[in-house]
C-alpha positions as CSV (number, residue, x, y, z in Angstrom):
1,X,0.6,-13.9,16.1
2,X,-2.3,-12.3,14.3
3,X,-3.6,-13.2,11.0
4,X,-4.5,-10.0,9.1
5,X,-7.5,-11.7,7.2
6,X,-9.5,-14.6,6.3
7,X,-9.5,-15.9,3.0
8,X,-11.4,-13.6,1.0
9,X,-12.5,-11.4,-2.4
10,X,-11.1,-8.1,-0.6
11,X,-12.9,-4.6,-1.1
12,X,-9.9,-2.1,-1.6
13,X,-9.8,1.4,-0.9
14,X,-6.9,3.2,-3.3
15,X,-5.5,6.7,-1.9
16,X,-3.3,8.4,-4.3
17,X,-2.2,12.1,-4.7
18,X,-0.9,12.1,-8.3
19,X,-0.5,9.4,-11.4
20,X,-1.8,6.4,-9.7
21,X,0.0,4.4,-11.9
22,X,-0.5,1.4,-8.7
23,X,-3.7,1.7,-9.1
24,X,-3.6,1.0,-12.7
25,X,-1.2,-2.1,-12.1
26,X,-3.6,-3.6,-9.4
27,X,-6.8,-2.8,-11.9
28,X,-5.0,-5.1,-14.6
29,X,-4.1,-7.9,-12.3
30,X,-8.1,-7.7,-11.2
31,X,-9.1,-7.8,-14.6
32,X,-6.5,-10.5,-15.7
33,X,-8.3,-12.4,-12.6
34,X,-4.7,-12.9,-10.9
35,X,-6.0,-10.8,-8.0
36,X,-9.7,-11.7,-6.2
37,X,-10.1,-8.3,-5.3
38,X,-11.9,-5.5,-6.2
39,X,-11.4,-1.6,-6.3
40,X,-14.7,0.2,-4.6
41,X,-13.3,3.7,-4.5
42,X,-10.5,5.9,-5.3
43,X,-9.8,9.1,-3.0
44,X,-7.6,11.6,-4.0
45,X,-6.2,14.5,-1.9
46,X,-5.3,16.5,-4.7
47,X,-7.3,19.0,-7.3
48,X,-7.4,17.6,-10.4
49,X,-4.8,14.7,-9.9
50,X,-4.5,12.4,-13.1
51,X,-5.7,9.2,-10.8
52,X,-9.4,11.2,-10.8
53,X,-9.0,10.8,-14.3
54,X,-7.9,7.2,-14.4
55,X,-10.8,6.1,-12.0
56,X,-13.2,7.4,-14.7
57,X,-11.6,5.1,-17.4
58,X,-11.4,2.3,-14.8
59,X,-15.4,3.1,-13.8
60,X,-14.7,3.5,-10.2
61,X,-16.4,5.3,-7.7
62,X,-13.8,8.6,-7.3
63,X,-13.5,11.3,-4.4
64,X,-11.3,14.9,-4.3
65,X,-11.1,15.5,-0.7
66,X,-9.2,18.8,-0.3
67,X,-7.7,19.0,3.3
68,X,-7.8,22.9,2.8
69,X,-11.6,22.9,2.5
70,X,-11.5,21.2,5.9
71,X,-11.9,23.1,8.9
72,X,-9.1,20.9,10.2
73,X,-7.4,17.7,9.2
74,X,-9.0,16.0,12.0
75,X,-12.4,16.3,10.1
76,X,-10.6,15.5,6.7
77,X,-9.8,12.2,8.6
78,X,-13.0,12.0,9.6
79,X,-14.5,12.4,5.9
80,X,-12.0,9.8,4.8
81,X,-12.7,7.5,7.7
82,X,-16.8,7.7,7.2
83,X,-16.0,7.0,3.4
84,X,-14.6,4.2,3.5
85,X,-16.3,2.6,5.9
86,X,-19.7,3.3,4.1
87,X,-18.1,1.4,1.2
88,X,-17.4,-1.2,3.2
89,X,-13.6,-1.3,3.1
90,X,-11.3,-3.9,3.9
91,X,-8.0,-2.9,3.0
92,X,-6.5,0.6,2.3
93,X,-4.0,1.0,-0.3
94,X,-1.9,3.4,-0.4
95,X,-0.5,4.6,-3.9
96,X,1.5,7.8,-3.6
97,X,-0.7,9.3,-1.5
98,X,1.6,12.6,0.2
99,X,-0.1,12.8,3.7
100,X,0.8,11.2,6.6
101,X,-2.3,8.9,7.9
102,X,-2.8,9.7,12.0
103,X,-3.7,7.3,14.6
104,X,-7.3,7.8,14.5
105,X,-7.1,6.6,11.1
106,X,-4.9,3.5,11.9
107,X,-7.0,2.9,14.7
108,X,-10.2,2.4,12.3
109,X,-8.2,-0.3,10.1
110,X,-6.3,-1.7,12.3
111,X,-3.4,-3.8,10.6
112,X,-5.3,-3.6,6.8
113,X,-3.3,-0.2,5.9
114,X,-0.4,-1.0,3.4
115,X,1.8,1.7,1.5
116,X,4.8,1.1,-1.4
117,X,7.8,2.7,-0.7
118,X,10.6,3.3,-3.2
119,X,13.2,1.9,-1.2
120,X,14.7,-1.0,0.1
121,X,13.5,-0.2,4.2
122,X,14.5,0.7,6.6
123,X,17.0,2.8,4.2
124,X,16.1,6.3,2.9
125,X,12.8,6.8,4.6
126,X,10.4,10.0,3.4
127,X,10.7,12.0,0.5
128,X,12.8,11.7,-2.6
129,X,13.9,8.6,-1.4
130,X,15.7,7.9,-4.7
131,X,17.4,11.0,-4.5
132,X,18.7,9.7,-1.3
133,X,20.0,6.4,-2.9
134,X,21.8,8.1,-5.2
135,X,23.7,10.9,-3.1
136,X,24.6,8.1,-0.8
137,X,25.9,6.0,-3.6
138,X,24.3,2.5,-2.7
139,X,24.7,-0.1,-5.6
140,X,21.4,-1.4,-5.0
141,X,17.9,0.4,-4.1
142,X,14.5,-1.4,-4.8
143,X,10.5,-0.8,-3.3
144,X,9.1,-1.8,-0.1
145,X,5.6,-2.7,0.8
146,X,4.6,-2.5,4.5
147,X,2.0,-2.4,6.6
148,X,1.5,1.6,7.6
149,X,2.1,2.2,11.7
150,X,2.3,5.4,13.4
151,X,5.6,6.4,12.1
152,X,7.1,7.4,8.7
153,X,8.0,4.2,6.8
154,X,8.4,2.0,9.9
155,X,5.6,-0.3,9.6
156,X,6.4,-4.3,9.2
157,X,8.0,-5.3,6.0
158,X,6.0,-7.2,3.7
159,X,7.8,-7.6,0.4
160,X,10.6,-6.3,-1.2
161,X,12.2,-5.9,-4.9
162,X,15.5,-5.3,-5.8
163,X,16.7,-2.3,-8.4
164,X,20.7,-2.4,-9.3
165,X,21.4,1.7,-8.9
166,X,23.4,2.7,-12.6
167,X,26.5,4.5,-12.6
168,X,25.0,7.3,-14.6
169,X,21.3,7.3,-13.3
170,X,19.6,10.5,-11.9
171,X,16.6,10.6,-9.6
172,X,14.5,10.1,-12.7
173,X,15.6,7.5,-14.7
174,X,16.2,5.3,-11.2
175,X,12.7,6.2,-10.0
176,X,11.5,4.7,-13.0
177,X,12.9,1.6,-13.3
178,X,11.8,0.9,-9.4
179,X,8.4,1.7,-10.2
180,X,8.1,-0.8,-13.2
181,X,8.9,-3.2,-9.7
182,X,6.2,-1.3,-8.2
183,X,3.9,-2.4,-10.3
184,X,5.2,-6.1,-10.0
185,X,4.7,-6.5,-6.4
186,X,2.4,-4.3,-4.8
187,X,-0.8,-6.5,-6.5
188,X,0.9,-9.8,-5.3
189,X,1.4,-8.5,-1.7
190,X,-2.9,-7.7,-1.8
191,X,-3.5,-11.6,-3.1
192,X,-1.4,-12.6,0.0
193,X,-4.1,-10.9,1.9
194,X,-6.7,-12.1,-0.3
195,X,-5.5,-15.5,0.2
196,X,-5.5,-15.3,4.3
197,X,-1.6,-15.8,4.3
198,X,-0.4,-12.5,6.2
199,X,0.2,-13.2,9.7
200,X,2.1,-10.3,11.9
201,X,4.0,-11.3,15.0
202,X,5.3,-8.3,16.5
203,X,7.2,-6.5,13.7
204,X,7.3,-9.1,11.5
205,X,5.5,-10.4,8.6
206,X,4.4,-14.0,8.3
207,X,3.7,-15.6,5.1
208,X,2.0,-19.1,5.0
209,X,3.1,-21.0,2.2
210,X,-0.4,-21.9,1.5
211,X,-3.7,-21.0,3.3
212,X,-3.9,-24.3,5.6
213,X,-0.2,-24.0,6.9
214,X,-1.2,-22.0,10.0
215,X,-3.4,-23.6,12.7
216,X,-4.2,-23.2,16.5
217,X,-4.4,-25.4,19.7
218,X,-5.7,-24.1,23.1
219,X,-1.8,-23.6,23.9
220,X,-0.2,-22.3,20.8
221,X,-0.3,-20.8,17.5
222,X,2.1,-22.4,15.2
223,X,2.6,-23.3,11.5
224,X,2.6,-27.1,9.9
């Protein structure tokens, strides 16, 4: 069993390829001091995207990396990669950011990549996963926030929300009322981090009910 990170003020890298609505939702739980954590820089992979925008307001360091003015994406991971470490990153967030990360990526933040999906996983994985819900006429859909691993939306499950699915919604109006979820839960699961109560044991998630439940002996790892 690993824990993901001593008790700490985390340093948070956001990633975002459009509205960054998360973002906003984590920069008011920072400022309401709910969350010891602070944003250091915002990377978009987008021209223009409305987050750039945002991070102005916010007064946060903000980058446009455009993967098409990248030889490769290899060197756009690279860029990303030597970002974030210069600003001494501890955790990457990911809010609606459209790229897959690779493995060299992973690899340089090892378990301290998290993404929010709009889904309850491992159901409707990938795009317009609302859309999914919907078409397959589930009576309940929700968000997900996992840790990211090397396939699409497989990573271990950290929290979860529940959304009842409407009779009469669309795409729209049920991606909507997940998101307002979104913006519940995706701060909350970063002060489980910041509070040193994320363990991973395989696939699964651990959370600690405080941050002196876990302890070690020369044999074992186990909780109070």
């Amino acid at each position: 069993m690993i824990r993901v990170f001593e008790p700490k003020r985390l340093r948070l890298a956001v990633l975002a390829s459009g509205q960054g609505s998360n973002c906003e939702a984590i920069a008011a739980a920072i400022a309401r001091r709910d969350l010891e954590a602070e944003i250091v820089v915002i990377i978009s992979d987008q021209p223009e995207a409305p987050i750039l925008y945002k991070a102005t307001k916010l007064n946060i360091p903000a980058y446009n990396f455009i993967p098409s003015s990248f030889s490769n994406s290899q060197q756009y991971e690279m860029k990303l990669i030597s970002t974030l470490i210069d600003f001494k990153v501890d955790l990457v967030v990911l809010a609606g950011y459209m790229r897959l990360v690779s493995s060299d990526f992973l690899d340089a933040f090892p378990l301290k990549v998290i993404n929010i999906h709009p889904s309850l996983l491992p159901s409707f994985r990938g795009l317009h996963a609302q859309r999914q819900a919907i078409e397959e006429g589930v009576r309940y859909s929700g968000c997900t926030v996992h840790i990211v691993d090397r396939g699409m939306d497989t990573g271990p499950i950290i929290m979860q929300a529940v959304v009842p699915v409407k009779q009469d919604d669309d795409e729209n109006s049920l991606a909507a009322r997940i998101r307002v979820k979104e913006h519940e839960i995706y701060w909350q699961v970063i002060k489980l981090f910041a509070e040193g109560r994320v363990y991973i044991d395989n696939k699964r998630v651990i959370i600690a009910d405080n941050q002196e439940d876990y302890y070690e002996t020369s044999a074992n790892k186990c909780f109070r």
